[in-house]
N, C-alpha and C positions, 0 to 999 in steps of 0.2 A: 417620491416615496422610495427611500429603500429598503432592501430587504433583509430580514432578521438573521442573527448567523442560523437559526433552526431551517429554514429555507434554504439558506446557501449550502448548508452540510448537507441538505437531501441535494438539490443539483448536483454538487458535488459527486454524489454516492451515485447517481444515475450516470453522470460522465465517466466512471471508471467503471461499471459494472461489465461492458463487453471488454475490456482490458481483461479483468480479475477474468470472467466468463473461459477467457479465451488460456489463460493464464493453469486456470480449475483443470480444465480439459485438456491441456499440455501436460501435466503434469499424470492425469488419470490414464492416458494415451498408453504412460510409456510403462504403468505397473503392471508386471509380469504375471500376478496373482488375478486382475481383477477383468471376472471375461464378462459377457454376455452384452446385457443393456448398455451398463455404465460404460464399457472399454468399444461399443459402436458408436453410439450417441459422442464421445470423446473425438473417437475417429472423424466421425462427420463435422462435427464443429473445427474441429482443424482443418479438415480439407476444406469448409465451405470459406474460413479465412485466406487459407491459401490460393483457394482458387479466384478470391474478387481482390485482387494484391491493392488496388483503388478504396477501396471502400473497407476492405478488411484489417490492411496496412495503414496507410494514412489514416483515414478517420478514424478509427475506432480502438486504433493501439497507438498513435500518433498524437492527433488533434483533441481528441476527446480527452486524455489525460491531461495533456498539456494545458487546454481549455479548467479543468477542474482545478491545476495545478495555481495557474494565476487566477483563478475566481477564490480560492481557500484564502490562498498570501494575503491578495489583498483585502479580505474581512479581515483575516488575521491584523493585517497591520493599523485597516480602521478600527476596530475591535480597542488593539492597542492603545491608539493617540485618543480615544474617548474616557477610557476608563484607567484615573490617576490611579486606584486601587491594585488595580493587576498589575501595575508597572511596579508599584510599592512593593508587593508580596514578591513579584520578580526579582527584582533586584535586590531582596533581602536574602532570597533563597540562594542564589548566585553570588551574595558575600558572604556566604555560612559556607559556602565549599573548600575554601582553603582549609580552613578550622577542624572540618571532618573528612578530607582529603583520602586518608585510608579506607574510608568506607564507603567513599564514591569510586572510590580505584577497585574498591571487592567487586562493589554492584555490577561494572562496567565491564571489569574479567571476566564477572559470571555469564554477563550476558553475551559477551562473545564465547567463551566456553558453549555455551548452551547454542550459540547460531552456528558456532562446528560440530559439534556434536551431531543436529539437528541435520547438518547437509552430508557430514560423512553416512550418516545411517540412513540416507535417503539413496544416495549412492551406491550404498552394499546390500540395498532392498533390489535396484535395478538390475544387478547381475546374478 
């Protein structure tokens, strides 16, 4: 019996959650502004990663992604080779892009625009 993609997408979500965890807390570590609970609790989660470099490192920023990584792909690709419909709609959608070419090149500016944007003012919040 295999399993639905609704079931792979939760493993999934559980295999990255101390990645993301760890990731939340890095980031909460370093803001200047934010004291008390949230900037210890931060604190400690960092150090208790750093401190078990085996288990914190490897498995759980390492394995555990990488495990999520190829269990996604490959529904993704059975997903794929099962259903002629999404390959249809794929590949229509993917020959309508030359066609509207300028308004995928907007989309794509913008949304780099918006992920500089998004890390310069992360950056002038830290200082």
């Amino acid at each position: 019996m295999s399993a639905t993609n609704h079931e792979i997408a939760v493993w999934s979500l559980a295999l990255i959650l101390p990645a993301v965890l760890f990731v939340v807390a890095l980031s909460l570590r370093q803001r200047p502004r934010i004291g008390g609970v949230a900037a210890r609790t931060s604190e400690r989660i960092v150090g208790w990663y750093a401190a078990h470099p085996q288990l914190g490192l490897w498995l759980l920023l390492v394995l555990l992604p990488l495990s999520a990584l190829i269990l996604s792909s490959s529904s993704l690709v059975r997903t794929w080779n099962e259903n002629p419909r999404l390959q249809d709609v794929t590949w229509r959608a993917l020959a309508a892009i030359p066609a509207h070419l300028p308004a995928v090149s907007l989309g794509a500016i913008t949304l780099v625009a918006a992920g500089v944007l998004g890390m310069i003012t992360l950056h002038l919040m830290r200082e």
